[in-house]
C-alpha positions as CSV (number, residue, x, y, z in Angstrom):
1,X,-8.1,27.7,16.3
2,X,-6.9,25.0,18.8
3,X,-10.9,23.4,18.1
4,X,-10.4,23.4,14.7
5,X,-6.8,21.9,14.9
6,X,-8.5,19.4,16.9
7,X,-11.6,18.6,14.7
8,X,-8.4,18.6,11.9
9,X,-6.6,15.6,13.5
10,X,-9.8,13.8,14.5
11,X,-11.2,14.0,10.9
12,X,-7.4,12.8,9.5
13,X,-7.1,9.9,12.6
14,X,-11.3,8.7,11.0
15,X,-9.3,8.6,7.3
16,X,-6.4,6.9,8.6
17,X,-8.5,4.0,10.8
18,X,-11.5,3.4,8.4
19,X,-8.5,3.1,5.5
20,X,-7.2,0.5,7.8
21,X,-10.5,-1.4,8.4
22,X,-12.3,-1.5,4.9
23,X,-8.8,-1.6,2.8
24,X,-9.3,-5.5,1.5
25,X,-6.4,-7.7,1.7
26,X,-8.3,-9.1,-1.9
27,X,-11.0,-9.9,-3.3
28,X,-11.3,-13.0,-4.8
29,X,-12.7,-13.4,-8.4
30,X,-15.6,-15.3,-8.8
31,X,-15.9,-18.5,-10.1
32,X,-15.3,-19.7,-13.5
33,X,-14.9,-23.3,-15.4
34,X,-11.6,-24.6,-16.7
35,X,-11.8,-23.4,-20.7
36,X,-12.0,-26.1,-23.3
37,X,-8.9,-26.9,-24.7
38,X,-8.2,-25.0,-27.7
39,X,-8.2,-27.0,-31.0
40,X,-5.2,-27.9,-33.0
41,X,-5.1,-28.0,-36.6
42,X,-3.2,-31.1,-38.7
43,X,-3.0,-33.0,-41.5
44,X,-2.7,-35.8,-39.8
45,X,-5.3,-38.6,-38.5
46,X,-3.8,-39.0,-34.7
47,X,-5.6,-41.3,-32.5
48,X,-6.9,-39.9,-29.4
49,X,-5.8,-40.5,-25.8
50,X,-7.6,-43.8,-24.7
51,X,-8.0,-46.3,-21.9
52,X,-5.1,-47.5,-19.7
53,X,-3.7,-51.1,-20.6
54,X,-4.1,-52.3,-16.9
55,X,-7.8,-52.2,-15.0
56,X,-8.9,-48.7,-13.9
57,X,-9.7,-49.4,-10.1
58,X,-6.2,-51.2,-9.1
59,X,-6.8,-49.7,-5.9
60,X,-5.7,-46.3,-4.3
61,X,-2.5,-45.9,-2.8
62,X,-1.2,-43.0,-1.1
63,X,1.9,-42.0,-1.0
64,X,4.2,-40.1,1.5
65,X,6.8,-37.9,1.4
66,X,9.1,-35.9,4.2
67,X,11.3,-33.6,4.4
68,X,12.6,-31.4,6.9
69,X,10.0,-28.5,5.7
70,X,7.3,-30.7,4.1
71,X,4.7,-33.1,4.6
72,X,3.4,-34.4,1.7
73,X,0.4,-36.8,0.8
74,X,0.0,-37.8,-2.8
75,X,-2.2,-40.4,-4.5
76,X,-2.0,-42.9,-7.5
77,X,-5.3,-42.2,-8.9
78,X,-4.5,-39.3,-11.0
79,X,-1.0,-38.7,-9.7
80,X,-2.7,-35.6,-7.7
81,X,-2.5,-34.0,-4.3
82,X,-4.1,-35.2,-0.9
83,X,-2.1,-32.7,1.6
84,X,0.5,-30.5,1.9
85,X,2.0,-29.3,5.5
86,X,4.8,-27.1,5.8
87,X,6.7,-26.4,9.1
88,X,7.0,-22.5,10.2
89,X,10.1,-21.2,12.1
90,X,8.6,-22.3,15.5
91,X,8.7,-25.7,14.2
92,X,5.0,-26.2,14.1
93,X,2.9,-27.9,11.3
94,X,0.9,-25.6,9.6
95,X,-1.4,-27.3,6.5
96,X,-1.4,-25.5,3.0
97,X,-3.7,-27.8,2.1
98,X,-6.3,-31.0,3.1
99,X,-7.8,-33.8,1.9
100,X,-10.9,-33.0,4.0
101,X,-11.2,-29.3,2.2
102,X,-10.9,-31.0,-1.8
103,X,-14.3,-32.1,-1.7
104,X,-13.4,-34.3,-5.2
105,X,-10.8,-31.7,-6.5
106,X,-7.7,-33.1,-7.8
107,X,-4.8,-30.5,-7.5
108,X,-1.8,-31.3,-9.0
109,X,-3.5,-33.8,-11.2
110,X,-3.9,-33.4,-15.3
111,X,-7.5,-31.6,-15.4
112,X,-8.1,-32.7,-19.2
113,X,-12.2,-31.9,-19.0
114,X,-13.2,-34.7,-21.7
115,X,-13.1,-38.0,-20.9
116,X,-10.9,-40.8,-20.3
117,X,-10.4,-38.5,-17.3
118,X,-6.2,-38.6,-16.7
119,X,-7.2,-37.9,-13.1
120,X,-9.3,-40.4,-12.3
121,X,-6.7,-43.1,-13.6
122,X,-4.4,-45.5,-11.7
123,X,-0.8,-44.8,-11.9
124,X,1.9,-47.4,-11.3
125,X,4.5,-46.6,-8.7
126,X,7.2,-48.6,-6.8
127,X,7.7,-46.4,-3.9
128,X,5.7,-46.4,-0.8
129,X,7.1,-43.8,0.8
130,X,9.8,-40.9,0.2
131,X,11.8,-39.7,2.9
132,X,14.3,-36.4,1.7
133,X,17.3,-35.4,4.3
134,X,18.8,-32.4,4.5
135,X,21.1,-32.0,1.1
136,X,19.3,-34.8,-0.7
137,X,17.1,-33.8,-4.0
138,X,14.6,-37.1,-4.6
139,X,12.4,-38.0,-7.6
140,X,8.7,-39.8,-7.1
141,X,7.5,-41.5,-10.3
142,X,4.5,-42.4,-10.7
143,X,3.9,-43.9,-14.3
144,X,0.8,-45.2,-16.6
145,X,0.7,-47.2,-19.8
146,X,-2.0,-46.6,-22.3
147,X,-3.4,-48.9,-25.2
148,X,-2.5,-46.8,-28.1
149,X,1.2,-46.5,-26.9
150,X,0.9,-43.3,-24.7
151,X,3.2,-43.6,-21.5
152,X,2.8,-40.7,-19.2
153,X,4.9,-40.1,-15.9
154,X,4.3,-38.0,-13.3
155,X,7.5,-37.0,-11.6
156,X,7.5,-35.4,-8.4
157,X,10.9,-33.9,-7.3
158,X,11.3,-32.8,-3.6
159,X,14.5,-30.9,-1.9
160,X,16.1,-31.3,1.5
161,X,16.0,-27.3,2.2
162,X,13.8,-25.0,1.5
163,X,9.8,-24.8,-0.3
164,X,10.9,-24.7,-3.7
165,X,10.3,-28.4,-5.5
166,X,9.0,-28.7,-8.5
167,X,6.4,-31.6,-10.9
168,X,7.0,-32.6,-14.4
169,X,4.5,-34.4,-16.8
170,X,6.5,-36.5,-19.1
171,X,4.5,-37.9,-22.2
172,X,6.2,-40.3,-24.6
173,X,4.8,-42.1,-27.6
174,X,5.7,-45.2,-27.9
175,X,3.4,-46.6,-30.9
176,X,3.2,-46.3,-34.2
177,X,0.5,-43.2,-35.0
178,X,0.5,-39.8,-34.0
179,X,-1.6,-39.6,-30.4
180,X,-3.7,-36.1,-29.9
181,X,-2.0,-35.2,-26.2
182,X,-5.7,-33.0,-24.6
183,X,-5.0,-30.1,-23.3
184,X,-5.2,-29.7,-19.8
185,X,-5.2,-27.5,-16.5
186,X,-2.4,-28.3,-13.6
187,X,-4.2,-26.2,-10.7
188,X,-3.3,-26.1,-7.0
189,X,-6.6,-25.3,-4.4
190,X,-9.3,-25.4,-3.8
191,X,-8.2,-22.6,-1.2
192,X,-4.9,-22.0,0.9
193,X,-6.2,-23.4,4.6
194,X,-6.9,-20.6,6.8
195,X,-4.2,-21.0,9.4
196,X,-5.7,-18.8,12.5
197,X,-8.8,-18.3,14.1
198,X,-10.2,-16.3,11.7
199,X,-10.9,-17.2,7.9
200,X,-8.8,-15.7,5.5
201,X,-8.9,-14.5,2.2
202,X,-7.3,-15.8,-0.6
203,X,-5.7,-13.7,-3.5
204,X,-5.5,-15.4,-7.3
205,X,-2.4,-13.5,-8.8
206,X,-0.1,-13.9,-11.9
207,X,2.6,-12.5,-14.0
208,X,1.6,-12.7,-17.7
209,X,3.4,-11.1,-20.8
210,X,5.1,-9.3,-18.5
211,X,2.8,-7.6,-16.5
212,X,1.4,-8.0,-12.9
213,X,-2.3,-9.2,-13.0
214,X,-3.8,-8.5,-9.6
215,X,-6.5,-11.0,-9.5
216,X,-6.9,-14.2,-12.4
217,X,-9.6,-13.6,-14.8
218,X,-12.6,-16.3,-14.2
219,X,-12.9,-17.1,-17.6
220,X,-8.9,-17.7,-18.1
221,X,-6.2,-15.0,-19.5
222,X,-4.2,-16.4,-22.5
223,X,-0.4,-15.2,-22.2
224,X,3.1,-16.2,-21.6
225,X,3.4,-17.5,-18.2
226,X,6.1,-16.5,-15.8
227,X,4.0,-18.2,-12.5
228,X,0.5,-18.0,-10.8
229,X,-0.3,-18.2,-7.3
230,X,-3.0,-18.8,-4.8
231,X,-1.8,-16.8,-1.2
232,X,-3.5,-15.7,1.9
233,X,-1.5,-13.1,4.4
234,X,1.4,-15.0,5.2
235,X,1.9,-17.8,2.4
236,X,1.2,-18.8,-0.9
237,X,1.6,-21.9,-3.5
238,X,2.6,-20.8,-6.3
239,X,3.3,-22.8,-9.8
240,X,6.5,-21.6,-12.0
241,X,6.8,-23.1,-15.4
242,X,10.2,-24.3,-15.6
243,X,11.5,-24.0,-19.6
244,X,8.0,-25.0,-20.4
245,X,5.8,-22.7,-22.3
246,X,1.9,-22.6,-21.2
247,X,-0.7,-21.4,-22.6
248,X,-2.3,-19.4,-19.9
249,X,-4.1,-19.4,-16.3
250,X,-7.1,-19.9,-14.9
251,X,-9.2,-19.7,-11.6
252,X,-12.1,-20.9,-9.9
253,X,-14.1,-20.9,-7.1
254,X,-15.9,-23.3,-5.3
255,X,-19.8,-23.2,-3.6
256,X,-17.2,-22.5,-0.1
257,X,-15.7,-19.6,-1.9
258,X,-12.2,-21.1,-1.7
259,X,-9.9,-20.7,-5.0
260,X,-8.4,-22.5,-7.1
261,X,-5.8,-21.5,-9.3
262,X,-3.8,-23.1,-12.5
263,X,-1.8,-23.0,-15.7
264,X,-3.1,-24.6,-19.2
265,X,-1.7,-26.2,-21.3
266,X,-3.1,-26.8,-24.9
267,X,-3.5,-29.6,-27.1
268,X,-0.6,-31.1,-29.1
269,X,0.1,-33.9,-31.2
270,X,2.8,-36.5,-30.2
271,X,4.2,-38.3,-33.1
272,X,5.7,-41.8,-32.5
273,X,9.0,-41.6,-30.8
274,X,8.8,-38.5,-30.0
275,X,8.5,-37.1,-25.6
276,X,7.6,-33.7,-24.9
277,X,8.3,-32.8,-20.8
278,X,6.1,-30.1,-19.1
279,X,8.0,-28.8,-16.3
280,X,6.6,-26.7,-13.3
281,X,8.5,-25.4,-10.0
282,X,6.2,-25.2,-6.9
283,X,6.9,-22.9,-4.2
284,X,4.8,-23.9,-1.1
285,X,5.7,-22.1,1.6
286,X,5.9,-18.3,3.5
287,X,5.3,-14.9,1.7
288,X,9.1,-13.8,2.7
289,X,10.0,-10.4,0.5
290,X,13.7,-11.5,0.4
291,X,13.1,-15.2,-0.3
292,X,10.4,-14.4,-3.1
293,X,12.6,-11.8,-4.9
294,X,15.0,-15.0,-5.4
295,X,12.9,-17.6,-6.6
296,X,11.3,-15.3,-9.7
297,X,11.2,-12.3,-10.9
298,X,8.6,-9.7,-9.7
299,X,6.9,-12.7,-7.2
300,X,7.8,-10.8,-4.7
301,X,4.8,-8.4,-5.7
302,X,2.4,-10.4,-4.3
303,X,3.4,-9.4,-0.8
304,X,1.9,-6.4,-1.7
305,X,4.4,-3.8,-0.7
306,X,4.5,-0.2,-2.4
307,X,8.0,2.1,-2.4
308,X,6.8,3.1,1.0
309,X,5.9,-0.7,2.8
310,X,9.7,-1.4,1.0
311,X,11.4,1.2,2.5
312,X,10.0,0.5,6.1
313,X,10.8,-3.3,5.3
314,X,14.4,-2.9,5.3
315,X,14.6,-0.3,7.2
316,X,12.8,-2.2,9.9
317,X,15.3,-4.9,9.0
318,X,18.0,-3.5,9.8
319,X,17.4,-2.2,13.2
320,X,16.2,-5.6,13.6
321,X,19.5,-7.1,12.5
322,X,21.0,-4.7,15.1
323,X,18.5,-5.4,18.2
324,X,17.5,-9.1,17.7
325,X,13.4,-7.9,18.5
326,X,11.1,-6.5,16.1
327,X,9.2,-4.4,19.1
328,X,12.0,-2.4,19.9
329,X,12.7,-2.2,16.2
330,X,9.7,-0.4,15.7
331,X,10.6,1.7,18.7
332,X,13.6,2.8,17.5
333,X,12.1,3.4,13.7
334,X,9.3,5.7,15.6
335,X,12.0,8.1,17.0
336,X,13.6,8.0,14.1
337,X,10.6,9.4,12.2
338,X,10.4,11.9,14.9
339,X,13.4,13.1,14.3
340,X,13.2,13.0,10.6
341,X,10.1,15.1,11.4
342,X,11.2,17.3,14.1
343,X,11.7,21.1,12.2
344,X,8.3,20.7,11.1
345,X,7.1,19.5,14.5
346,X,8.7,22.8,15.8
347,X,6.9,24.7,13.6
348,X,3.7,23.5,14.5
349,X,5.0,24.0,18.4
350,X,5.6,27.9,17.3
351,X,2.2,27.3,15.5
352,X,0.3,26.5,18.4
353,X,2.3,29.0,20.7
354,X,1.3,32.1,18.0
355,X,-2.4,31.1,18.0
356,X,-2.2,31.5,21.9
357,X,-1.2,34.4,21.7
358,X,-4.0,35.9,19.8
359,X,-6.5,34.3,21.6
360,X,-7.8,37.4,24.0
361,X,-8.3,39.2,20.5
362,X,-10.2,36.6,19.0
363,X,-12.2,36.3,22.0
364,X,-13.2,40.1,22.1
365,X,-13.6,39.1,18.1
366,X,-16.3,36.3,19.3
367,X,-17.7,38.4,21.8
368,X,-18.2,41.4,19.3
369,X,-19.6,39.3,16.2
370,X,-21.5,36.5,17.7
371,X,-24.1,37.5,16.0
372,X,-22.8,37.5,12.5
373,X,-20.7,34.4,11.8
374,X,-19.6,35.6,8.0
375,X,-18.4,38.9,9.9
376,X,-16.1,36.8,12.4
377,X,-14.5,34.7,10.1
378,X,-13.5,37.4,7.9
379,X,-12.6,39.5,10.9
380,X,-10.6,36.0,11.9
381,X,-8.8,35.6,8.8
382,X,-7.8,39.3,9.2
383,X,-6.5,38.6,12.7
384,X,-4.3,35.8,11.2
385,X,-2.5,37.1,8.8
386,X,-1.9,40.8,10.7
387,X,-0.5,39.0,13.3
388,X,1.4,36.3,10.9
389,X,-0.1,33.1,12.1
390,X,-0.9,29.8,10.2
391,X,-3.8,28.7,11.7
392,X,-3.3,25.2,10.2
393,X,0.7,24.9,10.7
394,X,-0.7,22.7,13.7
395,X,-1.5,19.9,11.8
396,X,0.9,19.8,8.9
397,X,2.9,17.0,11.3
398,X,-0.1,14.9,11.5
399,X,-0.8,14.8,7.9
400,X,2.8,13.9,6.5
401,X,2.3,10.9,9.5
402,X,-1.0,9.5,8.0
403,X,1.4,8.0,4.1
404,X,3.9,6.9,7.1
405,X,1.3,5.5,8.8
406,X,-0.3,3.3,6.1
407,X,2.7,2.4,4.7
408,X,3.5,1.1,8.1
409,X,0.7,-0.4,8.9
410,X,0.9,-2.6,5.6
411,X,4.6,-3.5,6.2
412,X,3.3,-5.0,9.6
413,X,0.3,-6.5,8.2
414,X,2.4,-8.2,5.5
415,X,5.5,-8.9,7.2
416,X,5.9,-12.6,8.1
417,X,8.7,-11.9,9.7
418,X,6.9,-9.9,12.2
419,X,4.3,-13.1,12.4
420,X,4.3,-14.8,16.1
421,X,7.6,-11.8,16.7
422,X,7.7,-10.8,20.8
423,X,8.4,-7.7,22.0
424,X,8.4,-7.8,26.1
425,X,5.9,-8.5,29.0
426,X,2.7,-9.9,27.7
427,X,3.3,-9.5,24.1
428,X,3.7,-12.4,22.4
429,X,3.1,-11.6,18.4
430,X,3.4,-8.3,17.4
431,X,1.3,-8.9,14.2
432,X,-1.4,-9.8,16.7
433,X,-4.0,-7.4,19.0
434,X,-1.9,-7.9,22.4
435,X,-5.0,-10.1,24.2
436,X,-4.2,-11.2,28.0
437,X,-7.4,-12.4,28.4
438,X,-11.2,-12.3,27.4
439,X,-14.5,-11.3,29.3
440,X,-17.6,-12.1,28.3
441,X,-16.4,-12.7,24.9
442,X,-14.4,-9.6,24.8
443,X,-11.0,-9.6,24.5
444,X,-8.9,-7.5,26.6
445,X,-5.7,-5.6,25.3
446,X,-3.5,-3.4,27.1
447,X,-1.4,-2.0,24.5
448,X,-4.7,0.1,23.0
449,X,-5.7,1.3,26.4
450,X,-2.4,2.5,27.2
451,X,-2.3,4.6,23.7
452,X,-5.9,6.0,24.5
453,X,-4.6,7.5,28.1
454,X,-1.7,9.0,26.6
455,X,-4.1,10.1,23.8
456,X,-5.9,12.0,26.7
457,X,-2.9,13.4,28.3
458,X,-1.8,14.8,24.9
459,X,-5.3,16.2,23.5
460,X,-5.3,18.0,27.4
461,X,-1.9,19.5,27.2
462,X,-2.2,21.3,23.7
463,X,-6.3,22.0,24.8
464,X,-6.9,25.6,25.8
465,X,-10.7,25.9,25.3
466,X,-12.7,24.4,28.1
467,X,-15.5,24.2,25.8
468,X,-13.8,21.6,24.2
469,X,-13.0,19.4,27.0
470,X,-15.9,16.9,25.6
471,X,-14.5,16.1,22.7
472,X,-11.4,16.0,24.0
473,X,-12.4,12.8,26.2
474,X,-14.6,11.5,23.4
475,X,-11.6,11.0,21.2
476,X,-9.2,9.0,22.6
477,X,-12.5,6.7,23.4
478,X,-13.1,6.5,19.8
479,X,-9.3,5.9,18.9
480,X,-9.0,3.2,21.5
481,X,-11.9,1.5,19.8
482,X,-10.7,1.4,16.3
483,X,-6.8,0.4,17.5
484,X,-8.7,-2.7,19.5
485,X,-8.1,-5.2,17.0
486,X,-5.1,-4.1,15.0
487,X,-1.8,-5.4,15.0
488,X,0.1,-4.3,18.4
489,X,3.0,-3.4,16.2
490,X,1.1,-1.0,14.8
491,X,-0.6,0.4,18.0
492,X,3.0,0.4,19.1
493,X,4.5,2.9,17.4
494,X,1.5,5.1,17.7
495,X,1.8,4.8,21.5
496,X,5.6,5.8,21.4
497,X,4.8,8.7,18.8
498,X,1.6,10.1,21.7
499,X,4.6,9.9,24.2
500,X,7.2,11.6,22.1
501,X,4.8,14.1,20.9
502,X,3.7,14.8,24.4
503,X,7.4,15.4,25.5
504,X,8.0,17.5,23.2
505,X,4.4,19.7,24.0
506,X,5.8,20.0,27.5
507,X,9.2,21.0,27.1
508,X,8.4,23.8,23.7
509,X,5.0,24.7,25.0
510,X,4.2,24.7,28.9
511,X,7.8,24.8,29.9
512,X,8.3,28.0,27.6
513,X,4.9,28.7,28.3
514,X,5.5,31.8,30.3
515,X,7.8,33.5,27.6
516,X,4.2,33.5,25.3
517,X,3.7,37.3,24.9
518,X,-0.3,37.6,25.2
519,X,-1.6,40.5,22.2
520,X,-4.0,42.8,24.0
């Protein structure tokens, strides 16, 4: 039985690895056009939006703004975005966004899709520069002044602390006639830079009429609005209307496959006098569960945790909070999933010990039915339950580990906490594979070949066939291969659970191993 124990745990180790290999991190939709503004019915004769009163080409400015989080490029045609940089908790730059990846887009700016184009006009600003200290909140205005009387400002509104800040759209009439205000798309992409080696996918989520939409609809999803965001693994930019009601989202996607995302706003009529303010909150910045649970409601869905990844989250952070390093925090959780897990680990010890008991009779059983294979198993089965063994009590551990697993290996996937975290020696960044070096192209990781040796020492302690000694070295082989590239948090705790499971072989089964009363 030990062979089909073993064909067991290598056919549940396949479903656990491939889950971890194909399982996407998103799929991003495909592309779609901003939808035309929806019409609006009056009685009234309004005049549309028209040309500015100063020349169009003024000249480009760009303006710069710092904080101690940010780094902020914005320019005066079309009050839009140029870059956006963030600083991680190594103090290092990382960009959100770039000029050089916009190819013409305008995030930020007011997408109206019928022309005079809003963001393709000149606004009028007084400010240079914007520099934010620590405790200051400051406003960049950037304004423009339209021959029918229109007067819209862009406000940009940056903090001292954090990645929250926030954009407003003031437009105020200031003629005599009602002005038709377009309706209009406020989008952030295209794409969240990749910030390592390797590129990486970008998810277009939202919260809408109270619901969690897992991936914008191309063509636009009509709804009320709580925020919509554009992340990758570790951050996001996100847009939060703030008091202001929007029509919907919307995505796209570029010929690079890189995203954009957005809110809409419909058409209204301004009449004279009157200002209407469209408010939005931006959060630029890490994919932090704790952090994201305080800046809205449900946004901290997007991290993509289940009950499981929740409970291992704070679980994790705890320990953490009592050990100051995430590696030995995962130590610790392991043997405490051990123990959690122990009564039925002795059961499948007592398991294991039962079916080598029988084995001389189901030997002679072999050796008597070889030729009939439906004979044997019967004649098997009988042997089992005369004797009172579970054949698979074996492997019940090793299936409750594979939920534990996954939900696991999604908290350290996820966790930017756990992003550029040490543990000891040569491991720098535990949501990393644990490369000291590279050969030929190859990178070389210890943490994977250690787990595949105790692998070996484990499959050879609880084998008892000799005919199965080949697959018992061709396993840990194949193990080792699929562990190469995944987090070494992950193959960290499997590496502590092979040595803890191994311990406990030796001391239930070979140290006890002469008390095993042999059936003859």
């Amino acid at each position: 039985m030990e062979k089909r124990a073993l064909i067991a745990t290598f056919l549940s180790m396949l479903v656990i690895v491939t889950f971890m290999y194909l399982m996407p991190a998103g799929t991003p939709p495909p592309a779609t056009k901003t939808p035309a503004a929806t019409a609006t019915s009056s009685n009234l004769a309004p005049e549309a939006i028209s040309t500015p009163v100063t020349p169009k080409n003024t000249g480009e400015k760009t303006i710069l703004i710092d904080t101690p989080n940010n780094k902020v490029a914005i320019s005066t045609r079309g009050a839009s975005l140029l870059s956006w940089q963030i600083k991680d908790k190594d103090n290092k730059w990382l960009t959100m966004i770039s000029s050089n990846t916009l190819n013409g887009k305008k995030p930020l700016a007011l997408l109206t899709g019928q022309e005079p184009f809003l963001s393709e006009m000149e606004y009028n600003t007084g400010q240079e520069s914007l520099q934010v200290s620590a405790g200051e909140t400051k406003t960049l205005s950037l304004t423009i002044q339209l021959a029918n009387g229109l007067e819209i400002t862009r406000q940009y509104i940056f903090k001292g602390e954090g990645y929250l800040h926030s954009t407003v759209a003031i437009f105020q009439n200031k003629g005599n006639a009602p002005i038709k205000i377009p309706g209009y798309t406020l989008s952030w992409g295209p794409g969240l830079n990749p910030l390592n080696s390797k590129a990486e996918t970008n998810n277009a989520e939202a919260w809408i009429d109270g619901k969690f939409q897992k991936g914008v609809k191309p063509a636009g999803q009509n709804g009320v609005v709580s925020w919509v965001t554009l992340s990758s693994q570790y951050f996001a930019a996100t847009l939060l209307p703030a008091q202001t009601i929007f029509e919907g989202v919307v995505s796209d996607k570029n010929q690079d496959k890189k995203i954009s995302v957005g809110l809409v706003q419909k058409e209204y009529i301004l009449a004279p006098g009157e200002t209407k303010k469209d408010a939005v909150d931006l959060y630029i910045g890490p994919k932090e569960y704790k952090t994201l649970k305080t800046i809205a409601p449900n946004l901290e869905r997007i991290v993509g945790f289940g009950p499981s990844e929740k409970l291992c989250y704070y679980v994790l952070n705890g320990i953490n909070g009592m050990v100051h390093n995430y590696g030995w925090a995962i130590v610790i959780l392991t043997l405490i999933l051990q123990i959690i897990l122990l009564p039925l680990t002795l059961k499948s010890y007592r398991s294991m010990k039962e079916m080598q008991r029988v084995q001389p009779l189901m030997k002679q059983l072999q050796e008597k039915y070889k030729d009939d294979a439906k004979r044997l198993n019967i004649e098997i089965m009988n042997l089992y339950k005369a004797h009172k063994v579970n054949p698979f009590g074996g492997c019940l551990p090793m299936l409750l580990q594979m939920p534990i697993l996954f939900a696991l290996y999604n908290t350290i996937r996820y966790t930017i906490e756990l992003r550029q975290a040490p543990f000891i020696f040569w491991i720098k960044d535990l949501s990393l594979p644990d490369t000291v070096t590279a050969i030929a192209g190859i990178n070389i990781n210890i943490l994977p070949l250690v787990m595949g040796i105790s692998m070996l020492l484990q499959q050879k302690m609880s084998n008892v066939d000799p005919q199965q000694a080949k697959m018992v070295m061709f396993m840990p082989i194949i193990f080792t291969f699929f562990f190469w590239n995944v987090p070494s948090g992950l193959v960290l705790y499997w590496f502590i659970n092979s040595i803890v499971s191994m311990a406990g072989q030796y001391l239930f089964i070979h140290k006890r191993e002469a008390k095993v009363e042999v059936v003859k």
